[in-house]
Structures are given as C-alpha cells and as structure tokens.
N, C-alpha and C positions, 0 to 999 in steps of 0.2 A: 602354790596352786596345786591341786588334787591330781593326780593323773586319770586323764580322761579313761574311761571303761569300755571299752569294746568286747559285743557278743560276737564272734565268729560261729556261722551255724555251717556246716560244709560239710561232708564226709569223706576228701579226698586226705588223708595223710601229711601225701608229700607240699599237698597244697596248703593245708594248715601250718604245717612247720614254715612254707614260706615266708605267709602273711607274718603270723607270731612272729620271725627273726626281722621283718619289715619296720614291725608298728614297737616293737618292745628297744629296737633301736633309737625309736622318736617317743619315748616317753612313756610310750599307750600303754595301759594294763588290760591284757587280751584274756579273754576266756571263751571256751570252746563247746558249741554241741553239736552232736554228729549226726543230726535228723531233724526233722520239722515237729514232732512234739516235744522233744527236750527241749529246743529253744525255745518254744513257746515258755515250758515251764522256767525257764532261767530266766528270762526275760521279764516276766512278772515275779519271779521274786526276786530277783535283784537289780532289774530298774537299771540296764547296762545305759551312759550315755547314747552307744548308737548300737546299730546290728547290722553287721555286714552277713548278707543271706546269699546263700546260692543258690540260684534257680530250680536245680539239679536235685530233688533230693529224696531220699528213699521214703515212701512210704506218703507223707504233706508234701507237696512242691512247696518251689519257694513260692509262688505266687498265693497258694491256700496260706503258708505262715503271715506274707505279709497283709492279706486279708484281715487274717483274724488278729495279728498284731494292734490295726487299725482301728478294729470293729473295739477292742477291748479297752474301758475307757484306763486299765491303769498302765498301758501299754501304748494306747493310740500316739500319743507324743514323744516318742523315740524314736529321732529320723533312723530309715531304713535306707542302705546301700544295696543293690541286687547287684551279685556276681555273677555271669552268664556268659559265656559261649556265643551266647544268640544275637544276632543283629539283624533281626528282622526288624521291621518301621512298627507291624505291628504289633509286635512282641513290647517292644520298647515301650508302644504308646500303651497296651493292657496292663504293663506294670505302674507306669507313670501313675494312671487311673486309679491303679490300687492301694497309692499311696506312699510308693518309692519315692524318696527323694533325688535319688541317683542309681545311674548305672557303670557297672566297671566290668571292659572286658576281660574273662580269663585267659581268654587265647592269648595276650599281649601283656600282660598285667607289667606297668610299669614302676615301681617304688616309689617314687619323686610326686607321680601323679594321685599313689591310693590316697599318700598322704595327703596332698592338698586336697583332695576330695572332701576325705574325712574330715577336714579341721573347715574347710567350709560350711558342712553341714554344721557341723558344732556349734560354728561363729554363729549362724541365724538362729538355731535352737537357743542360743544365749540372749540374743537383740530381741526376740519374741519374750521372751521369761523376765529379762530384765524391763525391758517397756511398758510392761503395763502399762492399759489406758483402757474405755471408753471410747468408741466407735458410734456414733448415732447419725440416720439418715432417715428421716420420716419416722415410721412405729419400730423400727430396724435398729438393732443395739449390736453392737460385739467387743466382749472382753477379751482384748488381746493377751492376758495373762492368763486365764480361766480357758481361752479359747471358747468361749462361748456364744452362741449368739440367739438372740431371740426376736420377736414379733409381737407385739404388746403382749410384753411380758413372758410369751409362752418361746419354750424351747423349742431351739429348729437343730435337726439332729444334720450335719454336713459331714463330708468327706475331705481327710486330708486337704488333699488337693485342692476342694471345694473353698475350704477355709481359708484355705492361702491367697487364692486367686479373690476371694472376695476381699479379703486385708488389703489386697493390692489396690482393689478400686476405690477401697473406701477416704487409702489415704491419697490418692490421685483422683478425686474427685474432681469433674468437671473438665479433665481433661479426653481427650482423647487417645489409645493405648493401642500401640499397633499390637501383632500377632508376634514378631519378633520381640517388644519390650517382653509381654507378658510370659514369653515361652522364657527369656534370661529372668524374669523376677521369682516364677513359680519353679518352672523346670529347668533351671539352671542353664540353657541354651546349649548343652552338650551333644544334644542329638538334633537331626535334619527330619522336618515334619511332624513336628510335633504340634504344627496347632490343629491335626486333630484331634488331640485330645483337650487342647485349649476351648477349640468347638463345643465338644462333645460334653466338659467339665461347665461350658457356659450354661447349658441348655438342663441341665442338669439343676445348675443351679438355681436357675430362674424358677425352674418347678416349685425348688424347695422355698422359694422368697415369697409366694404365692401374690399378697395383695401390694406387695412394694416391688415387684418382678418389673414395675416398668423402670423402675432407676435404672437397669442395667441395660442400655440401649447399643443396638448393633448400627458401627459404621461403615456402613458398604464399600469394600475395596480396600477396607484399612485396620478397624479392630472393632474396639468396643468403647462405651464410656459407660461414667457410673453418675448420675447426675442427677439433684433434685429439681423438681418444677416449681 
C-alpha cells in the first residue's frame, strides 16, 4: 500500500518538525508549506491525499486557503484538516461551512488522536472513490464517484459539505435524521453545536435543489428527512 501523502501548510518551525516526527512515525509521507499561497500551489500540483492547514497564517489565512481549495475543482476533493488555537462555536462552524472536514486543536495536539483523525478522513475519501454509484430522486441525479450532481440533466454546482450532507440523505432516504446523526455522518460529531451549521448547510441547500427542494423536508423538534411523494 502507498504511503498516504500529507500537505502540512503552517509556518511555525518547531510545530512542523513536531507533526512531521508524529506522522512519519505512522507511515505518512509529509510535505510542507509555510503560507497559504504555496499551499495552494502544492496542492494542485501534487494532489497531496489530505492537507492539514492552520488557521494562522501569513498573508491567506487558513480559512481563505481552504476556500479556494474547495472552490477549485482539481483540489476541491482533498479532505482538509484545520489546525487552530481557536475554539470558538463560531469559528468552528465557519470552517465546517468552508469545507473543513475536521478540526484539531494546537494548543493540545495529541499524537494518537492527529493520527486517528487523519486516517479517518482518509477512510471516507476512500469509501466515496471506491463506491461509485448513481443517486436518483425525482429529475435529481448524484455521482457519487464524479461527485456530481444534477437536475434534469443540468449541473448544480454544491459545497463540500453540501455534497456530503445531500449523500447522506439520499442513501437514508425516507427516514427521518436527527441533528445529532447528521452532525457524526457529515461533521464527524467532534464539536458541540454544530447543527448550526447543519441548519444553515440545509437551507442552503435547498436553494440550490430549486424544483426538487421539497424532497428535503424539515421535522420539527428532531431533524430532517429526504423523501419522494
């Protein structure tokens, strides 16, 4: 098996040398940039499995990198870990939003846990690639391989997060999906309060599903369902 590839974007030194002696213990083959345009540039040319970004950083924050990560379609599929200092609810939830799949504090940084993070993310970036399939609900299509999704026929342009959360419903259709399922399936349930952004990533969505927007039905007091009539 290949050793997985991690982008380190950070500019702290001592902090780099840490992760790198962390992850190169467990396998990982680490590479480093010390600013939010270099990473960008590595990142699109060499396609790292994941990118651990830190919030913190001269010139792009992290939150502008992992934007544009996002926005860029040969980079949008490279789960992003954000390192940060910060624990604010809504610090956490504006990254979530942006596309972060995770967050890891630096104040605390535990070895045992970057790692399990990291190969979590991995694991789902692998079950998504490996699975392809065909998604259909009414004019509503989505290629789980392609990440794609359409509306008779035509492209509906989603956000990470959008994407994910719509996969979720599609293959739990008919059920009903509390706040708590949907924050452990999309956002990994490591943070408290996050279904604002569950909220806010619904409504969003619905925009973008325009004439099929009623599949996605709110249950009051409990979550959501995805359901055809």
């Amino acid at each position: 098996m290949d050793q997985p590839r991690i982008l380190l974007v950070d500019d702290e030194p001592d902090f780099i040398r840490l992760v790198d002696d962390i992850l190169k213990k467990e396998n990982f083959v680490v590479v480093c940039a010390e600013d939010g345009s270099q990473g960008l540039k590595m990142a699109a040319e060499s396609h790292p499995d994941l990118v651990l970004l830190d919030w913190n950083l001269p010139g792009k924050d992290g939150l502008e990198v992992c934007k544009s990560l996002k926005a860029d379609p040969k980079t949008r599929d490279i789960p992003v870990i954000m390192l940060t200092a910060r624990g604010r609810e809504t610090d956490v939830v504006l990254g979530l939003e942006m596309g972060a799949e995770d967050f890891i504090s630096k104040r605390a940084l535990r070895p045992r846990e970057l790692v399990a993070r990291i190969r979590a993310a991995l694991r789902k970036q692998t079950v998504v690639k490996e699975n392809g399939e065909i998604l259909k609900a009414g004019d509503l299509a989505l290629d789980t391989s392609r990440r794609k999704v359409t509306i008779d026929g035509t492209p509906v342009e989603l956000r990470l997060k959008e994407f994910d959360l719509l996969l979720v419903f599609l293959t739990h259709r008919g059920r009903v999906l509390t706040r708590a399922f949907l924050d452990e399936a999309v956002w990994g349930a490591q943070f408290f309060g996050t279904s604002r952004a569950i909220d806010t990533t619904v409504t969003r969505l619905r925009g973008k599903l325009g004439k099929e927007s009623h599949l996605l039905q709110s249950v009051k007091g409990v979550g959501y369902r995805f359901e055809e009539e």
